[in-house]
C-alpha positions, 0 to 999 in steps of 0.5 A: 753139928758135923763138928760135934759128930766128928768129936763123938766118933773120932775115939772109935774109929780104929776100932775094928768093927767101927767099919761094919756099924758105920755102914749099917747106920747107913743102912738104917736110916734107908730102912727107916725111910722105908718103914715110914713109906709103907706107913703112908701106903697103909689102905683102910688099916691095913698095911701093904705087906701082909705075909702068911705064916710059914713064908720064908722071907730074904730078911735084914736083920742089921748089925747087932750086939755080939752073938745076936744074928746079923746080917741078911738071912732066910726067916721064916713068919711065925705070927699068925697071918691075922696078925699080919695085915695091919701090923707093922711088925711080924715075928720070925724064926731065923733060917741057918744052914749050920749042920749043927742042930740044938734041941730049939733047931728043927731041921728043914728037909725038901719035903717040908718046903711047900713053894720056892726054895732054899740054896742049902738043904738040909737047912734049920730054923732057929727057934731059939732066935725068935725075932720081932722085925719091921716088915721093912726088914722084909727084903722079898718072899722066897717061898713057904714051908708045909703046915707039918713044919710049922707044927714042929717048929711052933713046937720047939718055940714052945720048948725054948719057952718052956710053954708047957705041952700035954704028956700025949703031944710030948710023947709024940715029939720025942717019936718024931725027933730021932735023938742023933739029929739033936745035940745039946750044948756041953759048956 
């Protein structure tokens, strides 16, 4: 079997990110052992992480196909916490400290982070990255942001999902958004 192994992946080990997936193999088969642990410490249906929506958590995103987030980053849970006692995955919004905001970004100031905090302010949550991840994933909680947050960020999903909204809560988002924090992409 190791033979067969060495066969497979001698062609690409001069490749330069050979190096970089090779170690996050390794580390997904931690990952999985992890996930497979925590399947066995489910209690009565419910599973032994239950975060709440609007934690931020320190999470494992991996290594991953061109422009799609890698590594370890902040995110925040998006899933309703409901939905997040007996599931074994939750969705979140990626946190980045680029300054450069699109019209799915909504910009994290202080006063939006309710318990914990973040190393770099402002910061943003990526709303066009919305992710399902195994709560393996989840490294450990860093704190929370407030329930107005929250309603800006689900709203900025909602764009980048084009998910329709009234004409009333529409009006409101464009008062609430100052048109020089937002840029838009020029390709």
């Amino acid at each position: 079997m190791i033979d067969e192994i060495i066969n497979k992946i001698t062609p690409y080990i001069e490749r330069s990110y050979f190096n970089r997936f090779f170690n996050w193999f390794i580390r997904k088969l931690d990952l999985q052992d992890k996930a497979e642990k925590l399947d066995k410490k489910k209690n009565k249906g419910k599973h032994p992480i239950q975060p709440r929506k609007g934690d931020i958590y320190l999470i494992e995103f991996g290594q991953n196909i061109g422009k799609e987030l890698s590594n370890t980053h902040m995110g925040i849970i998006v899933q309703a916490s409901s939905n997040n006692v007996a599931s074994h995955t939750v969705l979140v919004v990626p946190i980045s400290s680029s300054p450069k905001l699109y019209p799915t970004h909504e910009r994290i100031q202080k006063e939006d982070i309710k318990t914990g905090k973040l190393d770099k302010l402002p910061s943003k949550a990526k709303g066009d990255q919305l992710t399902c991840i195994d709560k393996a994933r989840m490294l450990y909680k860093i704190g929370s942001v407030t329930d107005d947050f929250m309603q800006r960020l689900e709203k900025r999903i909602m764009k980048n999902l084009d998910i329709k909204i009234s004409k009333k809560e529409e009006k409101q988002e464009k008062k609430e958004t100052p048109s020089e924090e937002v840029k838009t992409d020029k390709k």
